[in-house]
PyMOL CGO cylinders between C-alpha atoms (Angstrom):
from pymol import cmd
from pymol.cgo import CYLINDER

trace = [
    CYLINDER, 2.75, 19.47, -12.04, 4.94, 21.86, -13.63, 0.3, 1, 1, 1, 1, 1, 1,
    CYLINDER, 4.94, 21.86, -13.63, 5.41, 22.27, -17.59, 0.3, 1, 1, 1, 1, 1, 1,
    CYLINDER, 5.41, 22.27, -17.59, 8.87, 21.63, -17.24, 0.3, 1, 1, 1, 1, 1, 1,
    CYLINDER, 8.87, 21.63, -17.24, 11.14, 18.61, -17.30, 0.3, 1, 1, 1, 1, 1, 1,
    CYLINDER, 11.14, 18.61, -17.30, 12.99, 17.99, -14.19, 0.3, 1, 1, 1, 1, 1, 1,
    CYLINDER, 12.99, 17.99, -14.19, 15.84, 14.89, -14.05, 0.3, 1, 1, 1, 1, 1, 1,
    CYLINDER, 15.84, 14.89, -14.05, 14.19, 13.09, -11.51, 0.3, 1, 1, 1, 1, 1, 1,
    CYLINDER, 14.19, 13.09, -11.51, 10.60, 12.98, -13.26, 0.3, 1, 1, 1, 1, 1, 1,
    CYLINDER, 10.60, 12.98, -13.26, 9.80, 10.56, -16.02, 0.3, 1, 1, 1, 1, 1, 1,
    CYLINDER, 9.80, 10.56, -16.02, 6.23, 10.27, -17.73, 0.3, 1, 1, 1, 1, 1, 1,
    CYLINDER, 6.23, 10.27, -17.73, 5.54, 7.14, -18.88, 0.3, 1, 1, 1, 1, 1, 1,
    CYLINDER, 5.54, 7.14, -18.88, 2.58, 6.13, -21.02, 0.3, 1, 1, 1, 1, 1, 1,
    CYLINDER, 2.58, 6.13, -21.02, 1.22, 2.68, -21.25, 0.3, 1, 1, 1, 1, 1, 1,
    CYLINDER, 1.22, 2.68, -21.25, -1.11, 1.99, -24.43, 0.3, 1, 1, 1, 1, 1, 1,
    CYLINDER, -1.11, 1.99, -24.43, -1.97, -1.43, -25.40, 0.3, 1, 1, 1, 1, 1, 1,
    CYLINDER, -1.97, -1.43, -25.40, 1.17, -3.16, -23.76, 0.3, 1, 1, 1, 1, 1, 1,
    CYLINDER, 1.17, -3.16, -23.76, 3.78, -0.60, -24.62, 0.3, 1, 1, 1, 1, 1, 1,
    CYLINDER, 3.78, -0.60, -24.62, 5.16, 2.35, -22.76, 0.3, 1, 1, 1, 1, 1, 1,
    CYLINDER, 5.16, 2.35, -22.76, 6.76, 5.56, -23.66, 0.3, 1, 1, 1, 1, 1, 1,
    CYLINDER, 6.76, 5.56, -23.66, 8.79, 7.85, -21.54, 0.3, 1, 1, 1, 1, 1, 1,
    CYLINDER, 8.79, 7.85, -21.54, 8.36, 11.31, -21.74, 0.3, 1, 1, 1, 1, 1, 1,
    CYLINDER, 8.36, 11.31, -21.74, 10.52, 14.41, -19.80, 0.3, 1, 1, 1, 1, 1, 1,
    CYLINDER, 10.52, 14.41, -19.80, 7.18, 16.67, -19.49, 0.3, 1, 1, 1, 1, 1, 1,
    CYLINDER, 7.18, 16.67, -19.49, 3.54, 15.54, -18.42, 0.3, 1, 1, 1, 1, 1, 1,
    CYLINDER, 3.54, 15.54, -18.42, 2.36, 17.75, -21.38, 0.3, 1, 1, 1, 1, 1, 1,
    CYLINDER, 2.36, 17.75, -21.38, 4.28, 15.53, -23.94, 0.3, 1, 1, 1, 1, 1, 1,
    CYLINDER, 4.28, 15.53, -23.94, 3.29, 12.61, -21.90, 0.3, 1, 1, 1, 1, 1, 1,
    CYLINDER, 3.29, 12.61, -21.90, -0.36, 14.15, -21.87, 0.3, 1, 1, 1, 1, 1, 1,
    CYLINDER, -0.36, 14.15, -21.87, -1.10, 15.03, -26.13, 0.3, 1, 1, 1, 1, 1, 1,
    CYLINDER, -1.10, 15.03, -26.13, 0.33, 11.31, -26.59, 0.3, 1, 1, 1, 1, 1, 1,
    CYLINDER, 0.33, 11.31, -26.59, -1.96, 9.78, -24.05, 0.3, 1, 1, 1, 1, 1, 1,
    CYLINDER, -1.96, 9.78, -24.05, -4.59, 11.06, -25.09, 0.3, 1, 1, 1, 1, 1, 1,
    CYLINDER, -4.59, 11.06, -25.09, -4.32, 10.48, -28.97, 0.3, 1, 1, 1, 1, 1, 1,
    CYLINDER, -4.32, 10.48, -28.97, -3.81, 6.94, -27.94, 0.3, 1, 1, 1, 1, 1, 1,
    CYLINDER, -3.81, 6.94, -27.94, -6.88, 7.12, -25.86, 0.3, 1, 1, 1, 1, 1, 1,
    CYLINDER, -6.88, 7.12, -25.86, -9.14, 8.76, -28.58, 0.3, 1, 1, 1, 1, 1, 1,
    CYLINDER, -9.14, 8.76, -28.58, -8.28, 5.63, -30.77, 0.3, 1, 1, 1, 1, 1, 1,
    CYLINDER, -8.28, 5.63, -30.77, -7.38, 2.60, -28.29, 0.3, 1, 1, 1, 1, 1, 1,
    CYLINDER, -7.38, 2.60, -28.29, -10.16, 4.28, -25.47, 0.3, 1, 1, 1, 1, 1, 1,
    CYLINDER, -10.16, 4.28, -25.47, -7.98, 4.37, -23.06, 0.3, 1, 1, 1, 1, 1, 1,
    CYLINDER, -7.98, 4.37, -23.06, -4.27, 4.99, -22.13, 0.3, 1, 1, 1, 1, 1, 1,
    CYLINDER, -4.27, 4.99, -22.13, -2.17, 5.28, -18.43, 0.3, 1, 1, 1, 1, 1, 1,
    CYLINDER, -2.17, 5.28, -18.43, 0.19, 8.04, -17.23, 0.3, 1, 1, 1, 1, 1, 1,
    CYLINDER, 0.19, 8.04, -17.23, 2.14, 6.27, -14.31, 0.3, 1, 1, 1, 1, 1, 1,
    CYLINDER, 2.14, 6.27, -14.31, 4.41, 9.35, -12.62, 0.3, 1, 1, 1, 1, 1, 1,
    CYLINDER, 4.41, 9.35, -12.62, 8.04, 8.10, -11.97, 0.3, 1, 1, 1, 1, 1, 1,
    CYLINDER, 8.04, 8.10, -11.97, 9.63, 10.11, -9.14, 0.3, 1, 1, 1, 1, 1, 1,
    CYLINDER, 9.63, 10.11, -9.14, 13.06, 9.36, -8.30, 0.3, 1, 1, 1, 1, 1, 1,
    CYLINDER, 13.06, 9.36, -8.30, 14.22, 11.86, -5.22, 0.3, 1, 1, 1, 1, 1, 1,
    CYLINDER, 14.22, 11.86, -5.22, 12.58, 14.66, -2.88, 0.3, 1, 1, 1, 1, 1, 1,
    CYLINDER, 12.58, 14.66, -2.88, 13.97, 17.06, -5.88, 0.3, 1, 1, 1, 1, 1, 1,
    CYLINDER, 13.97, 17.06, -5.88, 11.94, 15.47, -8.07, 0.3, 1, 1, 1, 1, 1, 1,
    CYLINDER, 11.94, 15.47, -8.07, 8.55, 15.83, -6.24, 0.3, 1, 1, 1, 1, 1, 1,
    CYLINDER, 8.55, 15.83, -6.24, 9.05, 19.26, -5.15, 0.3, 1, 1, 1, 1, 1, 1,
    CYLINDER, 9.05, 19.26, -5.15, 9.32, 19.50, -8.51, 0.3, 1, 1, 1, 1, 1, 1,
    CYLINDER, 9.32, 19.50, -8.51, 6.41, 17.49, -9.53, 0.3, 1, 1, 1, 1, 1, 1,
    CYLINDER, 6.41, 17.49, -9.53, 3.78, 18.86, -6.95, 0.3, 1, 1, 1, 1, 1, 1,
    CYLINDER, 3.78, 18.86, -6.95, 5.44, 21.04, -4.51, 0.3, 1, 1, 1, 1, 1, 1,
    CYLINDER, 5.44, 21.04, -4.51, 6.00, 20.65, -0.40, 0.3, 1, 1, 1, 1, 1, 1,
    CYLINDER, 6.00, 20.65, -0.40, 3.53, 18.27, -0.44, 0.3, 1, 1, 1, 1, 1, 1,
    CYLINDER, 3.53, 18.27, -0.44, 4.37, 15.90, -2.79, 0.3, 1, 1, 1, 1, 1, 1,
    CYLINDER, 4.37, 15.90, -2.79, 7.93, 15.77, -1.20, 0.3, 1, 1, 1, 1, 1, 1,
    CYLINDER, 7.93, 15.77, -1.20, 5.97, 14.91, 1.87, 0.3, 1, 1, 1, 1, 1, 1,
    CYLINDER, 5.97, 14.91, 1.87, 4.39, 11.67, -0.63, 0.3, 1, 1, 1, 1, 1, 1,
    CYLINDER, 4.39, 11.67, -0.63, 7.51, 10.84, -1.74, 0.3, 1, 1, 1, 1, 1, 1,
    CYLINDER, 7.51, 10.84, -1.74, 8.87, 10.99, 2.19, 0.3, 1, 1, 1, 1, 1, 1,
    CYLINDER, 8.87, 10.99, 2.19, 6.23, 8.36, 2.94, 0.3, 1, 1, 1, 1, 1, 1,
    CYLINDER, 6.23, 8.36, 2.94, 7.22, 5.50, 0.81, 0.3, 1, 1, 1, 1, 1, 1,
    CYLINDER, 7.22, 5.50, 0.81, 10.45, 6.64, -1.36, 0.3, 1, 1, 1, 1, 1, 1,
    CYLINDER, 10.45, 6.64, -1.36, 10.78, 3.46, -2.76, 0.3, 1, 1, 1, 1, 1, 1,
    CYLINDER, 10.78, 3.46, -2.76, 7.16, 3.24, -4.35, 0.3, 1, 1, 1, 1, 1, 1,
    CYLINDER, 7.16, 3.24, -4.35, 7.68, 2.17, -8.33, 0.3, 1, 1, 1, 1, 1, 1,
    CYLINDER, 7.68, 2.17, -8.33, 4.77, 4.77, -9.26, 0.3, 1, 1, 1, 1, 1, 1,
    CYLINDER, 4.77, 4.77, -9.26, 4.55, 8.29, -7.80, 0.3, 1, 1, 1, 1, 1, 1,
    CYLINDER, 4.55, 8.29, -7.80, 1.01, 8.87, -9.03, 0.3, 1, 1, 1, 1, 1, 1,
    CYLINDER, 1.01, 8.87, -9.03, -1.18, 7.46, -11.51, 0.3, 1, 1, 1, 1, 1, 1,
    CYLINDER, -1.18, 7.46, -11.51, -3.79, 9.07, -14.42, 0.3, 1, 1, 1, 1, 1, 1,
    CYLINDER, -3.79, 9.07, -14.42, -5.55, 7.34, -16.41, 0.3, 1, 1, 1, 1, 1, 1,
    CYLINDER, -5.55, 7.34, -16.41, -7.04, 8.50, -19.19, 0.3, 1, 1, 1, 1, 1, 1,
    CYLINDER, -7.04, 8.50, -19.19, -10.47, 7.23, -20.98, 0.3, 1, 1, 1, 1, 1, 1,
    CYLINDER, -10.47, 7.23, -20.98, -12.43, 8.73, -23.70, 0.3, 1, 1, 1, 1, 1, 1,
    CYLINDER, -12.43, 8.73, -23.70, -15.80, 7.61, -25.22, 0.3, 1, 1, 1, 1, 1, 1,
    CYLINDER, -15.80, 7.61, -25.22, -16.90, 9.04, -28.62, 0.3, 1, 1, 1, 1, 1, 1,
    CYLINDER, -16.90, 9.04, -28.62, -20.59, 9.91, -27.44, 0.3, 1, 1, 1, 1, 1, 1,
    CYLINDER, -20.59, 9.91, -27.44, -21.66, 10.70, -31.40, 0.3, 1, 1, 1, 1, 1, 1,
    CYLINDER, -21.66, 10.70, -31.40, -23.20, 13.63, -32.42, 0.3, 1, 1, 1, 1, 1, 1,
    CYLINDER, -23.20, 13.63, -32.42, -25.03, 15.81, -30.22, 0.3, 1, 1, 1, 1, 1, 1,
    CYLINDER, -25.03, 15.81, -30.22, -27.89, 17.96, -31.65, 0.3, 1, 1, 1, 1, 1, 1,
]
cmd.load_cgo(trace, "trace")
């Protein structure tokens, strides 16, 4: 999970029944989780569309992953919760 954007990787967050696409998992990663400090909870569903892709995405192994079942509609999925546990003394 590299920092930078790669043509065959796409980031897509789901929040409350709409999704965003985002080039980077850090983009797709600060929105996700401001969505997730107010909504509780958000998805990150990992689009991989070629072996360049999840070399690019996780290395050797991951192209092994994406040898397995190439035609999977999500590479990987994170979600995301957060619970605001108050004030702690």
């Amino acid at each position: 999970m590299r920092g930078e954007a790669h043509p065959e990787v796409e980031y897509v967050v789901e929040a409350d029944r709409a999704e965003r696409a985002y080039g980077t998992f850090d983009e797709a990663l600060i929105y996700a989780f401001s969505v997730a400090m107010s909504a509780g909870k958000a998805r990150i569903d990992v689009l991989v569309y070629g072996e360049e892709g999840a070399d690019a995405f996780g290395g050797s192994e991951a192209v092994e992953e994406y040898r397995e079942d190439p035609e999977a509609s999500v590479f990987r999925r994170f979600e995301i919760e957060v619970r605001d546990l108050g004030r702690v003394p």
